[in-house]
N, C-alpha and C positions, 0 to 999 in steps of 0.2 A: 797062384797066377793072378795077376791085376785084370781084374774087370772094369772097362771106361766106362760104365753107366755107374759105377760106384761114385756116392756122394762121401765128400769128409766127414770125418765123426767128430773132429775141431777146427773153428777158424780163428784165426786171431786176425787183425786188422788195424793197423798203426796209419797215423796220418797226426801233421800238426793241427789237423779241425776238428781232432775228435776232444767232444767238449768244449772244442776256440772256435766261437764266430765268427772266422773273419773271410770267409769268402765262398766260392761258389761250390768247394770240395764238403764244407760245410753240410752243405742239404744234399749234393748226391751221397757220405753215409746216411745221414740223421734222415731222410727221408727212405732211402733202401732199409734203413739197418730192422722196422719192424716185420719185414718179408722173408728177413731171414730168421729173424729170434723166434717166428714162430713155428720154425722146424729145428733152429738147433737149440733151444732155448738158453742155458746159462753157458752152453758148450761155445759160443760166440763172443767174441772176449774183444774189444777194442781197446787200442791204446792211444794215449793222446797225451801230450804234454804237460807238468805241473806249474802254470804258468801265473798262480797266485798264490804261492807258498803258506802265508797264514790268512789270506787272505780265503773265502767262499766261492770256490766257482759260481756261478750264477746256472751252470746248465748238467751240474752234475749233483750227485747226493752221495755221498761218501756211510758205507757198510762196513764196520769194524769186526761182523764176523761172519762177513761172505768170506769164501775162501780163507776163513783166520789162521787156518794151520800154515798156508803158504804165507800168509802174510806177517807171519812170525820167524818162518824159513828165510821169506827175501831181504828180511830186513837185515836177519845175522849174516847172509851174504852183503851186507855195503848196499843196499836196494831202498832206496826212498819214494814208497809207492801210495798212493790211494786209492781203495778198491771201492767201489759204489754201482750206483747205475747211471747210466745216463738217461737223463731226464725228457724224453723224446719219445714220440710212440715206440710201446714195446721195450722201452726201458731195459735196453740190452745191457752187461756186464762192463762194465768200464775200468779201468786201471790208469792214475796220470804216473806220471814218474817223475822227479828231478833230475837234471840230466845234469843239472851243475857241481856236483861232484867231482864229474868223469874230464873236467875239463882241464884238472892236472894230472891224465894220460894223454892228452890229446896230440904232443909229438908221439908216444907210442903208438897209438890207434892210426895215425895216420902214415904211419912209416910201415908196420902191418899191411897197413892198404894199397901201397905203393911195391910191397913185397911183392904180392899174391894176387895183385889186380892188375896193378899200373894205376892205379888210381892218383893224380894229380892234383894234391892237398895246396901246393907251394903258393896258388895263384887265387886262395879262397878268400875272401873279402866279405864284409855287411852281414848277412845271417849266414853264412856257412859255417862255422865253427856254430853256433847256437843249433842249426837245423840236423849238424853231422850230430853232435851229442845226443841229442834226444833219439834223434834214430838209432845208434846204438846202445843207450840205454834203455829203447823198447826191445832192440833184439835181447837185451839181456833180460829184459822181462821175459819173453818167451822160451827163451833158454830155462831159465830156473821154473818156474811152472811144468814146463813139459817134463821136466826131473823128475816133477815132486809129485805130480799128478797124473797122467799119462802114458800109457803102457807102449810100449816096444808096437804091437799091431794094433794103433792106432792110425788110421791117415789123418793127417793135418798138414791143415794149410796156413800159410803166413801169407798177409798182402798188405804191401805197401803201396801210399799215394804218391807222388813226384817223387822228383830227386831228392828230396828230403828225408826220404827213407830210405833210401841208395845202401846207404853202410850198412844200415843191419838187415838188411835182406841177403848182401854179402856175407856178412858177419853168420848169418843161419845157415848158406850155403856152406860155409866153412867148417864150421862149427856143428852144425846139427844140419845135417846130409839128406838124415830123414824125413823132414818137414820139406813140405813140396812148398816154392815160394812164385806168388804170382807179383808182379810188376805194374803198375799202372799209372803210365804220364797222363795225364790231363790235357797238359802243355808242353811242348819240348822247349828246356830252356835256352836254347840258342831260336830254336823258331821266335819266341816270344820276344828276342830279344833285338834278330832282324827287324823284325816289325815294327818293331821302337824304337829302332833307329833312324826309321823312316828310308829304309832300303826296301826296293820293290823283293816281295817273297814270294810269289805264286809262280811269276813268270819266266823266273831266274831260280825257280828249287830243284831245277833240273841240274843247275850247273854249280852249285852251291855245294863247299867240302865242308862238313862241319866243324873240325876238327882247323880249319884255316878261320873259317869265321871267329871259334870262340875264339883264338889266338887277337884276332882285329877286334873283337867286342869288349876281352878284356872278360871273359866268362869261361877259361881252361877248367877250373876246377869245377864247378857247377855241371857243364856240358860232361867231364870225363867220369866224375860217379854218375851222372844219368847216362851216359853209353856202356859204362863197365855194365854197371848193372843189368842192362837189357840185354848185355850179351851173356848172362850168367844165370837170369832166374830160369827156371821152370817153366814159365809161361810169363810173355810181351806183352800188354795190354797198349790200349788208347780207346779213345772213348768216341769216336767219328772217323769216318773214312776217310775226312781232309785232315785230319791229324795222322791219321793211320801212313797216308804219302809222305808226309812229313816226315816222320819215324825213317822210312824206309831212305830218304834220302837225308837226311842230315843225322842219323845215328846210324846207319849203315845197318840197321836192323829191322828187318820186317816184322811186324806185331802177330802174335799166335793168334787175337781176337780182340776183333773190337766191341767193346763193353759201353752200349749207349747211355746215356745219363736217364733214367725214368723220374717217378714223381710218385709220391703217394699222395691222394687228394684225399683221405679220411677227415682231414683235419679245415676241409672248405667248408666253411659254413652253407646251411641253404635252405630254403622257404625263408620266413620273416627274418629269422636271423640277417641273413645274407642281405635282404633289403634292407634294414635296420643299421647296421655294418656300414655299407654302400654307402648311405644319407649322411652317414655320421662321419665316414671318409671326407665326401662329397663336401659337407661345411664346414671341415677344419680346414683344407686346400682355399674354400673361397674365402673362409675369413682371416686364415694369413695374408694373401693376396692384398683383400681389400683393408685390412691394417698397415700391409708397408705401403702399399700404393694412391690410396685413401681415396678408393674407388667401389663401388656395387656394385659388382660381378651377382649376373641370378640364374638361376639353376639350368639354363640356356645352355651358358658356358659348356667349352670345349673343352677336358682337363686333359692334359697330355701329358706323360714324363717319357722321362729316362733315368737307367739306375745301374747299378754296377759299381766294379771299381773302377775309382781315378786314372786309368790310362786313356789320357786324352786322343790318341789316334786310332790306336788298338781296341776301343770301344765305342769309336765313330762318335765323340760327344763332338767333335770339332764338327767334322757333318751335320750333328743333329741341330747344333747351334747358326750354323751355315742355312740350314731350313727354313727352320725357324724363320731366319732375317727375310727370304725370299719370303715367306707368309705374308712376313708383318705388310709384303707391299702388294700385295692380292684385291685388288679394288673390290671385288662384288663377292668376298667371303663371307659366306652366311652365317656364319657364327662367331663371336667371340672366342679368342682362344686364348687360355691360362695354360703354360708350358713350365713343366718344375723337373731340374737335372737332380737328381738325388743320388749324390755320390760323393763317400767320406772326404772331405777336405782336412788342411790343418786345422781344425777349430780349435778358437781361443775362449770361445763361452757364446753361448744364448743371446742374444739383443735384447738388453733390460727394456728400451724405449718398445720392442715390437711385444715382447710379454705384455710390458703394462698397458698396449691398448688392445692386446688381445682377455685380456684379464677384466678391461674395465666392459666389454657386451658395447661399447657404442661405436655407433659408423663415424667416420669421416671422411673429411675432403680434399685434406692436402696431404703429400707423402711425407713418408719417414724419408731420410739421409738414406743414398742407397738404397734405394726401395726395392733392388734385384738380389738383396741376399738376406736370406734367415738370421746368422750365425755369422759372428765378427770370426777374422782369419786371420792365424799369427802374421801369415805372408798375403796381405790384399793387394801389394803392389807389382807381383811377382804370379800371383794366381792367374790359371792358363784361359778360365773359365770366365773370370771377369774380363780378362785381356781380352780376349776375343771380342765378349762384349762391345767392348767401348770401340775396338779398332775396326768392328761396324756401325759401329754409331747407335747402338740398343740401345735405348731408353724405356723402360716403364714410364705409364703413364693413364692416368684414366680414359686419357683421349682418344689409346693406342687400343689400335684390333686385337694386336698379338703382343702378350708381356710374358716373360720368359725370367723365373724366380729360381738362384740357387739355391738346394736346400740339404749344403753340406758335412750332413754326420749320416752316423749310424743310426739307423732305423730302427732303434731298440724297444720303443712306448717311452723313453724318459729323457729323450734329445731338450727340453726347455719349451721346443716350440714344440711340434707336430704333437709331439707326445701321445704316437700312435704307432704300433708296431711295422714294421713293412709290409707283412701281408695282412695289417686291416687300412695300412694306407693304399696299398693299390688298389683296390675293391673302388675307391673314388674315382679311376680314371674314366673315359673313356675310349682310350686308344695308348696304348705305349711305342716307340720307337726303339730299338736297337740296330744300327746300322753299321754293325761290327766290322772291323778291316780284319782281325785275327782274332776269331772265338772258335775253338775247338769245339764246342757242343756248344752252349747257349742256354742256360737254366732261365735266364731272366726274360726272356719272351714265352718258356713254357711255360713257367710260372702263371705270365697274363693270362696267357688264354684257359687256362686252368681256372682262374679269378674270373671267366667271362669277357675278358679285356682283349680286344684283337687288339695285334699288334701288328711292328713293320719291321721286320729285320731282313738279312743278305745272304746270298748264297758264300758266301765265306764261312758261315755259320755252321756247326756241324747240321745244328736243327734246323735252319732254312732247308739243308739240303734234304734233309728226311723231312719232313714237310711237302717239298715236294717232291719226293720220291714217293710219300703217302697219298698223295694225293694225285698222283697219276700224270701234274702239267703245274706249271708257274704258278704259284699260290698267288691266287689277286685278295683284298681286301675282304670282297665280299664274303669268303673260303674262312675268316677270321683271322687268317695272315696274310701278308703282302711282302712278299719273297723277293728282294730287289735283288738285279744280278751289280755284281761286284765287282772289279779289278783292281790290280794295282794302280791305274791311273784314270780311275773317270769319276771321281771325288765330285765334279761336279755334278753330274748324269744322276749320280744318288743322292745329292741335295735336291734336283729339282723333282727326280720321282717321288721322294717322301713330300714334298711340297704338292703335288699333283695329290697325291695318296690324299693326306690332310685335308686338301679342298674338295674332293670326291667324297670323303667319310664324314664333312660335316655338312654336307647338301643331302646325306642320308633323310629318309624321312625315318620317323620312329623304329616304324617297321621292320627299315632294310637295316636300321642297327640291332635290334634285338636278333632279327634274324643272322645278323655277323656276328653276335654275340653266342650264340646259340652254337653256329658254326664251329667258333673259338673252340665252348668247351666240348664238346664231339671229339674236335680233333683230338685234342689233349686225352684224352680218355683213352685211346693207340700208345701214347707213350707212360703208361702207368706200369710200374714196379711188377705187377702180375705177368704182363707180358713182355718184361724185356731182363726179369732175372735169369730165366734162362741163359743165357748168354753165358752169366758168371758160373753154369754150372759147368755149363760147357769148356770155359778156363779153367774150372777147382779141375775137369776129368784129363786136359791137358796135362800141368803140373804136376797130379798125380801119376800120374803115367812114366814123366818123366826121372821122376824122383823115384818111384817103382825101376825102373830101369838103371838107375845109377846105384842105386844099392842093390841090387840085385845081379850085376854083372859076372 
């Protein structure tokens, strides 16, 4: 008889971020993943991509005789695998695979999925064929593991991130019945893609068919393994309740639970450290600045970012840049402000001329060429971020209140310029903005206030909404967030709140900011991994259940 407080005795966990940094799925495993390693320890098994063949991952460490026995077994199955750990608190078990094998079955595997699903391969474009293979070359990792290692009454659980892992979640449903499989969008990719179209989605998700939009988006195949699937696992996830409605109306499937994005803050520096840190943030921000701009900015200064990826609507940089502009014409703003968008562009290389006067320690007075960007860009003529710029008239300039500096790469510690990681470069801010039109949860403003940094983000947010649902009422500044409300059409209303916000937060006297500061990390401290794993127990006893029930008929 299946008991629901029973916890798995395996999980395994596939996503294209395990081990690949490239985005916000990234840090909800690598941040959750020590919460769990320390109840299932090596029993916790994640899968990720082999995405640098002879090449070193940078975030994983490759074991030749963890698991050797199976790793000797997978290989004489056609299995191209490396087993290690991942290099992240709690160094849970990792496995990449190559998925480029499998990619002369990919008429079979997809004609299978068209069998047995409906699944609609025909209309797959850009990373689908890349995203579908790795997803079923992780289900075949978990297939052959559970072979070789894993007894008949064991529970296990398989969970996969997006539509990216669609197939072999499928593929385990089919194939191995008895592994319970949980599902979990992030983003639904027709949502994500309305919204990028610049079609209004909140107002209109009532009357919105999903299955008619992808047809008009030009996203059939994406959208139908992410609905097959959700109609098929075990357990439905999403990760906020504005995504959760989403689900229910454009994938026609209600979510079993929703699974909020937490944070482990082990890893936040604090006493000297964290001052130390901070200062040293703090001078690399002003001495880029006063390099391109060949101006003295002094420790006055206002530092403000934004950060995320490149979707310039969907992440409100267009708003944030629209702010901005309104700033820069604020007669009686108290302070200086230095504003830097930090979010991956095309980059072509580092700026030799901004190195070499960041290199030589001396001030100056006149600016570099383009004093508004870090990092030359394949496409500068073409770029959304400069555009905007110019087509308001932004200019840097010593003379100016408000200068607004792109600084577009990855945050790695070895971009040429910053040459500081993301979270020792945010520690410099003091205030961040995300003014998201479509963010399912919202890592990059937990993050701040985690760092001390209040920020400004929207109820569009998953986390503005829990914010203030945390908080009882409208999160204002002071609170360490400022929760602007959001629609589909009043783009302006949240230009000029976040401009109101900015001129209120730099009239702060010391005080009222350490005390906002203070606020910040409080809050964040609610949404930490201790209190919000539950959740995922509460999906593994779903899943279970279900899976208990299907084999057991």
């Amino acid at each position: 008889m299946f008991r629901v407080n029973e916890l798995p005795d395996y999980i395994f966990e596939s996503s294209w971020e395990v081990c690949n940094k490239v985005g916000g799925i990234y840090t909800v495993l690598s941040t959750r993943a020590n919460t769990l390693q320390q109840i299932w320890k090596d029993k916790l098994i994640f899968i990720g991509p082999d995405c640098w063949k002879n090449e070193d991952c940078p975030y994983f460490t490759e074991d030749k005789e963890l698991f050797h026995a199976w790793q000797e077994k997978a290989s004489e199955e056609g299995l191209r695998v490396k087993v290690g750990r991942w290099d992240i608190p709690g160094n849970p078990v990792a496995v990449l695979v190559d998925f480029t094998p499998f990619y002369q079955e990919k008429d079979y595997i997809y004609g299978k999925l068209w069998e047995h699903y409906r699944v609609d391969s025909l209309h797959g474009y850009g990373d689908y064929d890349e995203a579908s293979m790795f997803s079923y070359a992780a289900a075949r990792v978990v297939e052959s593991f559970y072979h070789a290692n894993i007894t008949p009454e064991s529970k296990v659980i398989y969970q996969g991130n997006e539509w990216m892992t669609g197939l072999g979640l499928l593929y385990i449903n089919r194939h191995l019945p008895q592994v319970a499989t949980v599902f979990t969008t992030h983003a639904t990719s027709i949502g994500r893609s309305i919204a990028g179209n610049n079609k209004p989605l909140y107002e209109y998700l009532w009357a919105y068919n999903g299955d008619q939009m992808a047809d008009e988006l030009n996203m059939q195949s994406k959208h139908s393994i992410e609905k097959q699937t959700a109609h098929h696992v075990d357990c439905f996830t999403t990760v906020s309740d504005i995504t959760a409605k989403e689900c229910e109306e454009l994938i026609d499937r209600p979510v079993d639970k929703v699974l909020p994005n937490g944070f482990d803050n082990r890893f936040i520096p604090s006493g000297n450290v964290f001052l130390n840190k901070r200062k040293r943030a703090r001078q690399r921000l002003v001495d880029i600045a006063n390099a391109l701009i060949g101006s003295q900015f002094d420790d006055d200064t206002l530092i403000i970012s934004t950060s995320g990826r490149y979707e310039f609507r969907n992440k409100g940089i267009d708003v944030f840049i629209e702010a901005m502009h309104r700033l820069s014409q604020v007669k009686d703003l108290k302070r200086k402000v230095l504003a830097f968008i930090e979010v991956p562009g095309w980059v072509e290389s580092p700026r030799k001329d901004l190195q070499e006067r960041l290199q030589s320690g001396r001030p100056f007075d006149t600016p570099l060429e383009y004093p508004e960007l870090t990092h030359w860009l394949h496409n500068m003529n073409e770029d959304r971020v400069l555009g905007m710029k110019k087509a308001l008239g932004m200019a840097n300039g010593s003379d100016r209140q408000v200068n607004l500096i792109f600084l577009p790469c990855y945050l790695t510690g070895s971009d040429g310029i910053a040459n500081l990681t993301y979270y020792d470069l945010i520690l410099g801010n003091d205030l961040c903005v995300y003014p998201s039109y479509y963010e399912p949860w919202g890592y990059t403003p937990l993050e701040s206030i985690a760092f001390k940094v209040p920020c400004i983000t929207t109820d569009l947010a998953g986390f503005g909404l829990w914010a203030n649902k945390e908080l009882g009422k409208d999160a204002e500044i002071e609170d360490g967030v400022k929760v602007i409300h959001r629609t589909d059409y009043n783009y302006n209303d949240v230009a000029e709140a976040i401009k109101d916000t900015v001129v209120k937060f730099a009239a702060f006297t010391p005080e009222e900011q350490t005390t906002a500061r203070e606020h910040a990390a409080a809050l964040s401290k609610h949404a930490l991994w201790k209190h919000f794993i539950t959740y995922y127990y509460e999906a593994y006893a779903i899943a279970l259940k279900h899976a208990w029930d299907r084999n057991n008929k």
